[in-house]
C-alpha positions in Angstrom: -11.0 -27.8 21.8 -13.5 -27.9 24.7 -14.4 -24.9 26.4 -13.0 -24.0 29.7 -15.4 -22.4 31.9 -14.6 -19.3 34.1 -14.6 -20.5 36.9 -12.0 -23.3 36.0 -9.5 -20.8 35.1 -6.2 -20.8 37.1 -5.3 -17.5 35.5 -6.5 -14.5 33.1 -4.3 -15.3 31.0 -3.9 -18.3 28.7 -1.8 -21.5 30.3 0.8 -22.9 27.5 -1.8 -25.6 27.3 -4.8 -23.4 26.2 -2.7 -21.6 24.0 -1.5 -24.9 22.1 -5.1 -25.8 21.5 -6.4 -22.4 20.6 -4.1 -21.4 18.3 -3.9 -24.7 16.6 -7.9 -24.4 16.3 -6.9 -20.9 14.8 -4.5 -22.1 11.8 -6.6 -24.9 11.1 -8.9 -22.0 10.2 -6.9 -20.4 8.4 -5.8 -22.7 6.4 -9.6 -23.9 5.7 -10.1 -19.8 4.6 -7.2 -20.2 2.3 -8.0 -23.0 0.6 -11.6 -22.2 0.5 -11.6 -18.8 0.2 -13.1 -19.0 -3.0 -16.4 -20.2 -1.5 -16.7 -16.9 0.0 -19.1 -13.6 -1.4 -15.9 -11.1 -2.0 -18.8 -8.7 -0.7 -20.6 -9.5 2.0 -24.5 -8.7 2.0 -24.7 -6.7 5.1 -26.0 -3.4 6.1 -24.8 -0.7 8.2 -24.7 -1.5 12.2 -25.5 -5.1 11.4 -22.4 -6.2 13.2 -22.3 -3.4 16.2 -26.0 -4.3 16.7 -25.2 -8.1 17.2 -22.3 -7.4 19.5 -23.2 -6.6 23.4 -23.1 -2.9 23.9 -20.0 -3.1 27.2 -17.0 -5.4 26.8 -17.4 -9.1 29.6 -16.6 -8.3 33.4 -15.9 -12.1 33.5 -13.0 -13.5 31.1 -14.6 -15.9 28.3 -13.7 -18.9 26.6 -11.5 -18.7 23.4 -14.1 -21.4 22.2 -16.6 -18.6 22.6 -14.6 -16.4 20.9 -13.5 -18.3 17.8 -16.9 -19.0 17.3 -18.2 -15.8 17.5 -15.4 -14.7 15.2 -16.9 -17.6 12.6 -20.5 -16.5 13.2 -20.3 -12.7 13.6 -16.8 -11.6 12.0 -16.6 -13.0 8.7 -19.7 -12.5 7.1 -19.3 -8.9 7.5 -15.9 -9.5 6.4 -15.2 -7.9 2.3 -12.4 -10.6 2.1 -9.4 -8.8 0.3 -7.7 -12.3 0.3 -9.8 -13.4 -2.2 -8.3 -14.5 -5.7 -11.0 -12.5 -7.3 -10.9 -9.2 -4.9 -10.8 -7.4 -7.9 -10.9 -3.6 -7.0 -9.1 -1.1 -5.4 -5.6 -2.6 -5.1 -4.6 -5.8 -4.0 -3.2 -6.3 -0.2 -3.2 -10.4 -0.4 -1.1 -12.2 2.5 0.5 -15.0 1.3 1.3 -18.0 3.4 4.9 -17.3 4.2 3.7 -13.6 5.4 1.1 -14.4 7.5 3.6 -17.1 9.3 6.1 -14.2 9.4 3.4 -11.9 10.9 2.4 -14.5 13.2 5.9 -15.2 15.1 6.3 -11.3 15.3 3.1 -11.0 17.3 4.7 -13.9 19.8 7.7 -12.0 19.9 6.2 -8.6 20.4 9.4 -6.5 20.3 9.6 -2.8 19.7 12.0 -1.9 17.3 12.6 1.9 18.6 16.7 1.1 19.3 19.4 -1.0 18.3 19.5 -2.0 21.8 15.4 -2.2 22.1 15.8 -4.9 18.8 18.8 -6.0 17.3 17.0 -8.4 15.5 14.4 -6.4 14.7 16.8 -3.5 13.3 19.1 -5.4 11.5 16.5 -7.7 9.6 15.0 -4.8 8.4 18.4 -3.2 7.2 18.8 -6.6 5.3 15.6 -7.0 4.3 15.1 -3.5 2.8 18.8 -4.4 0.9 17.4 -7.3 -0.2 14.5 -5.4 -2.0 16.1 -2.8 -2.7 18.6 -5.0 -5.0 15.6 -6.3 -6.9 14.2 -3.2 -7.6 17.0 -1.8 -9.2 18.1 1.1 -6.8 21.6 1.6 -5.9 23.2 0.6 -2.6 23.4 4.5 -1.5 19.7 4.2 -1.1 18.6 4.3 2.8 15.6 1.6 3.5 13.3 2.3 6.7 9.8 0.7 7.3 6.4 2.5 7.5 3.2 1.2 7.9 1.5 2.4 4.4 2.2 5.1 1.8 0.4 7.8 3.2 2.9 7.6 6.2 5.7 7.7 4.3 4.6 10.3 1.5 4.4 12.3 4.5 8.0 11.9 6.1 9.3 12.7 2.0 7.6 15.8 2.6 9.4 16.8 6.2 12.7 16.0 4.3 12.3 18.5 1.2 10.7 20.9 4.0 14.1 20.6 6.0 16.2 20.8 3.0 14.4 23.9 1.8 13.6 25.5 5.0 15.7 23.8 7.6 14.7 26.7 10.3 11.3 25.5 10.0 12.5 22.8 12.5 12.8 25.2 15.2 10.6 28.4 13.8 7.9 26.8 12.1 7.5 26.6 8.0 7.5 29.4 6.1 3.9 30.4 4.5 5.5 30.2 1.3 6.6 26.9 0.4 5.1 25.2 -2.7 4.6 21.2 -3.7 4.0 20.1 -6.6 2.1 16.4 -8.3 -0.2 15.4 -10.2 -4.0 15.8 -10.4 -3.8 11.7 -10.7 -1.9 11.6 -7.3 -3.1 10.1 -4.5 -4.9 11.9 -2.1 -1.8 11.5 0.7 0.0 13.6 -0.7 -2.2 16.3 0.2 -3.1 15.1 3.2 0.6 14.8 3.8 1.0 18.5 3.0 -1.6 19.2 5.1 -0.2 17.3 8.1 3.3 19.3 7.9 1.2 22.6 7.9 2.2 23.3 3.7 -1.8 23.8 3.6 -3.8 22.3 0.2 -3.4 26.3 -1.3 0.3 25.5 -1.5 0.0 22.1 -3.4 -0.7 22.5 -7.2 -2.3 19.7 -8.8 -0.4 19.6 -12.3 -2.9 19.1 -15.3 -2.4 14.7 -17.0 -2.2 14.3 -20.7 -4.6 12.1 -22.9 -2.8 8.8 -20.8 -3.7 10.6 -17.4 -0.2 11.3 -16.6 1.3 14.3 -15.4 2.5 16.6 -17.8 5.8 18.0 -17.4 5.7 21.3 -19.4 2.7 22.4 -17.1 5.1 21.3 -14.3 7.8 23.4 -15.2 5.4 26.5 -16.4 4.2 26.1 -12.7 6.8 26.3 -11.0 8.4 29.6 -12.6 4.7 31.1 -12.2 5.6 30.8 -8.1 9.1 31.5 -8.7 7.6 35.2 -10.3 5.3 35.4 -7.7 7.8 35.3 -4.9 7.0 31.9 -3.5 9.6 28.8 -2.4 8.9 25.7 -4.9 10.4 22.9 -2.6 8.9 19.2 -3.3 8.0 17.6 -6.7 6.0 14.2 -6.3 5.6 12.0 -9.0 4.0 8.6 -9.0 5.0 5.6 -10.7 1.1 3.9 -11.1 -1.7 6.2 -9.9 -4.9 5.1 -8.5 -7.3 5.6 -11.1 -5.8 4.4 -14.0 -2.2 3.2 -13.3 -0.9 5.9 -15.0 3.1 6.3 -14.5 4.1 9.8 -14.5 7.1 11.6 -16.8 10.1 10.6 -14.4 12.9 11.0 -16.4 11.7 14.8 -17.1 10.1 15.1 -13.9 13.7 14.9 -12.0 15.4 17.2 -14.9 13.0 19.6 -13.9 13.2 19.3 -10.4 17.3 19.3 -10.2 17.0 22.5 -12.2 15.1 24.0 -9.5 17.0 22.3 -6.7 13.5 20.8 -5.4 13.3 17.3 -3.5 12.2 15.5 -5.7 9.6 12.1 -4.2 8.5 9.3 -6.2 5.1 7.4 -5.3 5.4 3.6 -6.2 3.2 2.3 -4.1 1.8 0.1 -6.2 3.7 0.0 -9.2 7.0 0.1 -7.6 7.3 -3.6 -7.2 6.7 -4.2 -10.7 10.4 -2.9 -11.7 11.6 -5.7 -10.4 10.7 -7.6 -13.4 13.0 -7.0 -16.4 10.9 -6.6 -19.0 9.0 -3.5 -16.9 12.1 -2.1 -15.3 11.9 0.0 -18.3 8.5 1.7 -17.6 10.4 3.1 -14.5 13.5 5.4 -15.6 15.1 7.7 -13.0 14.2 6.0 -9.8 17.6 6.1 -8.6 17.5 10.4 -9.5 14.8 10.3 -7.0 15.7 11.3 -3.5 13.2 9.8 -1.9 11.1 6.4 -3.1 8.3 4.4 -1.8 6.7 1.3 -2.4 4.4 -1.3 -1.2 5.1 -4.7 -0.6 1.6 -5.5 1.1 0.1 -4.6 -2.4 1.6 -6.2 -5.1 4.0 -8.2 -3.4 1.9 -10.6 -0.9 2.8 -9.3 2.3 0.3 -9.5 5.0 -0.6 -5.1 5.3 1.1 -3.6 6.4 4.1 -2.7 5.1 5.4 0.3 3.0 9.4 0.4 2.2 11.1 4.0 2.0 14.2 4.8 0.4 16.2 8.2 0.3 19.4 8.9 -0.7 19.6 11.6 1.6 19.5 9.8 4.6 21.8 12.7 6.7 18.5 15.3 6.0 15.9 12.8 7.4 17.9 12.3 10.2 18.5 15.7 10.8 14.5 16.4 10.3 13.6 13.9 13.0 16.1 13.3 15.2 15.7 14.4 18.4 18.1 14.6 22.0 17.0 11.6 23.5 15.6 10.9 26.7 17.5 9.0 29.4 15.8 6.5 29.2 16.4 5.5 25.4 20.1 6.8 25.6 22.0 3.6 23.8 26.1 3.5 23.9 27.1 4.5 20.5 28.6 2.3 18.1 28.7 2.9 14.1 26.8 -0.1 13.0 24.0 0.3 15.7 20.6 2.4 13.8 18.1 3.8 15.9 15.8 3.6 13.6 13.5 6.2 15.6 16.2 8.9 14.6 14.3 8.7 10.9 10.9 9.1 11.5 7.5 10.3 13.7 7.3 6.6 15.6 9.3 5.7 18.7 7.3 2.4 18.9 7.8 0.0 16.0 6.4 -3.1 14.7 8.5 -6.2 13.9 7.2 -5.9 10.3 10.4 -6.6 8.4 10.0 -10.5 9.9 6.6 -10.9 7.6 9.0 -9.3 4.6 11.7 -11.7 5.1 9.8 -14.5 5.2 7.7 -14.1 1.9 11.1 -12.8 0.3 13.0 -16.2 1.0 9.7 -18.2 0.5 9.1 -17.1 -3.2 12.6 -16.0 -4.1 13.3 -12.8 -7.0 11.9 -15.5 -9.6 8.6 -17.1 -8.1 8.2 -12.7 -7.3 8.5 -12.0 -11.1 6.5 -15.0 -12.4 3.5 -14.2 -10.6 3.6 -10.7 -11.4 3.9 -11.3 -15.0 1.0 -13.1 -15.2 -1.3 -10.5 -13.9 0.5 -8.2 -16.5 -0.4 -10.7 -19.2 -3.7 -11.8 -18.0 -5.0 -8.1 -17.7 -3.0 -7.0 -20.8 -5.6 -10.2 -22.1 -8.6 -8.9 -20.7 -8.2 -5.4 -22.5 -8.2 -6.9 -25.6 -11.2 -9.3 -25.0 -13.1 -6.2 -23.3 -12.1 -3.9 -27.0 -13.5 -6.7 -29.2 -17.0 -6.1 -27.5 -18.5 -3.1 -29.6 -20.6 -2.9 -26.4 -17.4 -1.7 -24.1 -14.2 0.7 -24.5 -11.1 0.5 -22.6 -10.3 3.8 -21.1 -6.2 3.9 -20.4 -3.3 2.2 -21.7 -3.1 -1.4 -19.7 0.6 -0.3 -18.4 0.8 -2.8 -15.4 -2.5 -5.0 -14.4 -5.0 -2.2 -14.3 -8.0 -3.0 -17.0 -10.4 0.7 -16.6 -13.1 -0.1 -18.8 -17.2 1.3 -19.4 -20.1 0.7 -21.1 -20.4 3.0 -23.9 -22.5 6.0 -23.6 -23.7 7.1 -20.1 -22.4 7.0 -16.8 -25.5 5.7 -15.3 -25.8 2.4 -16.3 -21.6 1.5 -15.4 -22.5 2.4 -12.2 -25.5 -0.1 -12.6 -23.5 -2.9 -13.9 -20.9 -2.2 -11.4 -22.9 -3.1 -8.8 -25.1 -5.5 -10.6 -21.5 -7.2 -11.1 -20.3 -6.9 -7.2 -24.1 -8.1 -6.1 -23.5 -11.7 -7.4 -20.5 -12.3 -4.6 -18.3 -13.6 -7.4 -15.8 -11.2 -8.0 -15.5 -7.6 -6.7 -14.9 -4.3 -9.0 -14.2 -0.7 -8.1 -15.1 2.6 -9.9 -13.2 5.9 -10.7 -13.5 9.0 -12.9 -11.1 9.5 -15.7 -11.6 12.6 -18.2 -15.0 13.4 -16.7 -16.5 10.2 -17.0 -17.3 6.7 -14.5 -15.1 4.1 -15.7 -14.6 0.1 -13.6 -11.8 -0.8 -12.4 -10.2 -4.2 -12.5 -6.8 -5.1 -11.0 -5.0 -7.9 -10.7 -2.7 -8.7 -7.7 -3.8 -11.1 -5.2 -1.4 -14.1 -4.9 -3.5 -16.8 -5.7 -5.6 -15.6 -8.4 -5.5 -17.4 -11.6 -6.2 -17.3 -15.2 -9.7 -18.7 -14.7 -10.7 -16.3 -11.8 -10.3 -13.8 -14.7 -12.0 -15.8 -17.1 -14.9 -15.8 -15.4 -14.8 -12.5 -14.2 -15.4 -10.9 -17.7 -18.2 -13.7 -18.2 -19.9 -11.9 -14.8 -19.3 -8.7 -16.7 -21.1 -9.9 -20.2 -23.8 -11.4 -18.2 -24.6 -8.6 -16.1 -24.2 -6.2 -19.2 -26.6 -8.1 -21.3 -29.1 -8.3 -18.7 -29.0 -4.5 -18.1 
């Protein structure tokens, strides 16, 4: 594509003709990155303000070439770029974008719709009532679940938590909350849910963090003996949140006995699959997930585990009347719709007015790989780090630190926590693959997980040999 000088420019923005050749000069990237991705350090080797010193300090008065522009993106962009795509992006979790997605996330840019109406969308509001169906199907929940789109987790966590507020304290809708209302989770849980708590005014000294057993789950006698303690003490227990594969360790929480407990008490009761959610749709783990459908409120994450560009967090509640009635609001003139039963206003259910086309993305990798190409690839990365634990138990040098439920491999050197921080980032120095660290029972552990859509068996093979030979040489 040749460059178009300023000056030459009919317009500000882009003729049909420009576009053409830009974005074709764009996807030919991208499809170079996603076949060669692998080329790529999964960490770059940059230091902080590298990027913002190399960048003019004020934005162009004068309009500049996409030429210009795509090739600063090449020069400047991407090697500060830690490329999550990458088959061996091995920490934190996974948020690969499959081909299908990014396609998906490409046209809904083009279309640019906002989704706030039925009459704002169709389209856009009824894909992501079929969509959400669709995934709700392969999960295992039953059709009285209510689907609605949120950007990530922590967004939704936080609208579970206006719904038990409004069906323990409904006044608090008009009055304000009342200083006594009490959550409850897991020390394991993540951090949203207290930063949900905290945006809802509950306040972190409301919100115990229940003590985890030996497997760093949440242990539901402690739950129980918590909530009488602020039952005796006068206080409104009013939100139990359980997650179905933590952070650290992947750890799945007591959920059959977590929503006993939590119908006993009449407490909304919220289950955190964010990452592990997707993983009951294969048969074989469907198991590892009771109660789901005792839940009133789910989440999960299909831009984790389930190759959808991020973002994209599904929500499901089968109380859809009490989330309504927590956000709802008289509208406006101006969004005033003619009312018709099978028309959702999907801004009834939630903080956003504005919303992304993000079900398109969905749909697109849901029809691309179908239920079974889904399944398959997620019960390799099961096997493959169920694999890798055993390899990384045979070495007397390592120990594995929690049951391999899903495809989370925590593992350490024995002894210290120095030197597994060393190796850690001796490991994640050499470009090749790309580990994260937690703490579990007081000590540093590495994390490996599995979840990108392209990775394959040998990506993991040679991670663990990047693990030996860093090892041996420290």
């Amino acid at each position: 594509m040749s460059p178009t000088p300023d000056r030459e420019r009919s317009s500000p923005n882009m003729s049909p003709a420009e576009f053409r050749a830009a974005a074709h000069a764009a996807v030919d990237w991208i499809a170079d990155y996603l076949e060669n991705v692998r080329e790529y350090p999964v960490l770059p080797s940059v230091t902080p303000g590298d990027l913002v010193d190399a960048l003019p300090n004020a934005a162009p008065e004068q309009g500049e070439s996409m030429d210009r522009i795509l090739e600063d993106f090449r020069n400047l962009i991407v090697p500060g770029i830690t490329h999550w795509n990458h088959p061996r992006f091995f920490g934190y979790f996974s948020v690969s974008a499959s081909g299908p997605g990014i396609i998906g996330e490409m046209l809904s840019a083009a279309l640019n719709v906002n989704a706030m109406l039925w009459k704002s969308s169709p389209a856009a509001t009824e894909l992501e009532q079929v969509t959400l169906g669709w995934l709700r199907d392969w999960v295992g929940l039953p059709p009285s679940f209510f689907g609605v789109i949120h950007d990530t987790a922590s967004t939704a966590v936080m609208h579970a938590i206006v719904a038990a507020r409004e069906q323990a304290c409904p006044e608090a809708r008009t009055e304000g909350r009342k200083p006594d209302l009490v959550l409850y989770t897991s020390e394991h849980a993540h951090s949203s849910v207290e930063k949900g708590a905290l945006a809802v005014g509950i306040g972190q000294a409301n919100v115990r963090l229940i003590p985890s057993d030996a497997d760093f789950a949440m242990r539901a006698d402690l739950l129980e003996a918590a909530i009488r303690a602020d039952l005796d003490a006068g206080r409104q227990p009013f939100c139990v949140v359980a997650t179905a594969g933590t952070t650290s360790a992947t750890s799945i929480d007591p959920l059959e006995a977590a929503a006993d407990i939590a119908e006993k008490y009449g407490l909304w009761y919220h289950i955190d699959g964010a990452y592990g959610g997707v993983a009951a749709i294969v048969p074989e783990l469907r198991p590892l997930f009771p109660a789901l459908a005792r839940a009133d409120s789910v989440l999960l994450n299909p831009h984790k585990w389930m190759f959808t560009p991020i973002d994209l967090c599904a929500f499901y509640t089968r109380k859809p009347d009490i989330l309504h009635r927590a956000f709802s609001m008289k509208k406006a003139a101006y969004l005033e719709t003619p009312g018709h039963e099978r028309a959702m206003n999907y801004s009834d259910y939630g903080v956003p007015l504005g919303r992304r086309f993000r079900s398109l993305k969905l749909w697109f990798v849901m029809r691309h790989f179908g239920r079974e190409g889904v399944i398959s690839i997620i019960r390799d990365h099961v096997r493959w780090a169920k694999e890798l634990a055993q390899q990384i138990a045979a070495d007397d040098r390592f120990e594995v630190t929690a049951p391999v439920k899903l495809s989370l491999v925590c593992f350490r050197l024995k002894g210290a926590d120095e030197p597994n921080r060393r190796l850690m980032d001796a490991v994640n120095e050499t470009g090749k693959i790309f580990l994260s660290g937690t703490v579990l029972g007081g000590q540093f552990v590495i994390r490996l997980v599995l979840g990108n859509v392209a990775t394959r068996k040998d990506d993991v093979d040679l991670a663990w040999q990047i693990i030996r030979d860093c090892a041996a040489k420290l």
